[in-house]
C-alpha positions as CSV (number, residue, x, y, z in Angstrom):
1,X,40.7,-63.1,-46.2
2,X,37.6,-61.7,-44.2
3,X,34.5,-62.6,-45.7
4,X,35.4,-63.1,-49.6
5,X,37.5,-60.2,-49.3
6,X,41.0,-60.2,-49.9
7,X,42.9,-57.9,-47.6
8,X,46.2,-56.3,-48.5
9,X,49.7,-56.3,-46.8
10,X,50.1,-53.3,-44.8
11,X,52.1,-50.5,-46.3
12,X,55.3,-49.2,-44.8
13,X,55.9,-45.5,-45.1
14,X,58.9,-44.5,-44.3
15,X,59.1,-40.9,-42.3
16,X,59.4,-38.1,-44.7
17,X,63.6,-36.3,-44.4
18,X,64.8,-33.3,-44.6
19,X,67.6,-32.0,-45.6
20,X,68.4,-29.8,-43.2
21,X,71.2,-27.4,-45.0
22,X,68.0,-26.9,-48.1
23,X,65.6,-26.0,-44.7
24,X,68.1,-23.5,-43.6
25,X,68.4,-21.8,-46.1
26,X,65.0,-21.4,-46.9
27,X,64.4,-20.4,-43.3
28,X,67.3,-17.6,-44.0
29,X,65.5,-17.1,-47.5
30,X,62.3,-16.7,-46.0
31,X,63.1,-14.3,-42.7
32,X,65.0,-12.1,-45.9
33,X,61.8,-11.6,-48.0
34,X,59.7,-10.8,-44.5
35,X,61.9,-8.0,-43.5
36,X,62.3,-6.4,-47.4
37,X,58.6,-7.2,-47.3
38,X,57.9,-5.1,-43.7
39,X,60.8,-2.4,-45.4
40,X,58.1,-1.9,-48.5
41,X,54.9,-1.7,-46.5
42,X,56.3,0.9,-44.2
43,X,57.4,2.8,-47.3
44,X,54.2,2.6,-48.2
45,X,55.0,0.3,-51.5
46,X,52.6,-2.5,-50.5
47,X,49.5,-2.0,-50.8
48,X,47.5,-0.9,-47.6
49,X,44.8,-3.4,-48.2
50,X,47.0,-6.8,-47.6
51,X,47.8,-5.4,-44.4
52,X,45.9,-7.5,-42.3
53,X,47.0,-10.3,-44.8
54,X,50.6,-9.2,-44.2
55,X,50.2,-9.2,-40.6
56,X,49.1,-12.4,-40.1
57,X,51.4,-14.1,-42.5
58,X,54.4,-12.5,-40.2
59,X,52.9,-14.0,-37.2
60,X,52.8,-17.5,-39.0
61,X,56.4,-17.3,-40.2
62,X,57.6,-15.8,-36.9
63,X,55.9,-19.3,-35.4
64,X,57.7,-21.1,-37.7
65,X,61.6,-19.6,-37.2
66,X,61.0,-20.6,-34.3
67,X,60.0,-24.5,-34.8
68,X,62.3,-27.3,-34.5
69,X,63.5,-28.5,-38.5
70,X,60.8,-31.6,-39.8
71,X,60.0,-32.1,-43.0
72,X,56.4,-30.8,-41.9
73,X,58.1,-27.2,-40.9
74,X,60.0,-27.4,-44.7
75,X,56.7,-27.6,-46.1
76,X,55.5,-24.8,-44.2
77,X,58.1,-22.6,-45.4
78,X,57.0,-23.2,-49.2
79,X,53.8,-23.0,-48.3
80,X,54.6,-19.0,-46.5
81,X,57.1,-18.2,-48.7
82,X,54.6,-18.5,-51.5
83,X,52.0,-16.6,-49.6
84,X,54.4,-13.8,-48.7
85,X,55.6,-14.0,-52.6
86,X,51.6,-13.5,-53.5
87,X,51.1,-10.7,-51.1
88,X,54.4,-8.5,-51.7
89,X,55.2,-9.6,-55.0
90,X,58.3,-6.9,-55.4
């Protein structure tokens, strides 16, 4: 107690997991829809104005197939995946 002021216990978080066989295959899931994606904008089937969108989205998953697995990178893949979905949604 400081002042009056009843503290509480500290909380213990435990670190977030992954399951790593669910993160590769939304890795695999998500390099798929990029390169139908890139196949649909070069065949002109996206539309022109998301092209800087599209570009920079590719540069962000790139980044991430490229990360070590965490439960951090998982969430980035839902995250992109949902972007790409949003952009291209073929």
């Amino acid at each position: 107690m400081i002042d009056g002021v009843v503290s509480a216990p500290p909380i213990e978080m435990e670190a977030p997991t992954i399951d790593e066989a669910d993160l590769k295959r939304e890795l695999r899931l998500l390099d798929e829809l990029l390169g139908d994606t890139r196949v649909r904008f070069r065949q002109r089937q996206t539309q022109f104005a998301s092209s800087q969108d599209l570009i920079d989205v590719d540069l962000e998953i790139r980044n991430a197939l490229a990360r070590a697995p965490s439960p951090e990178l998982q969430l980035e893949v839902r995250r992109l995946m949902a972007r790409l979905r949003a952009l291209d949604p073929h």
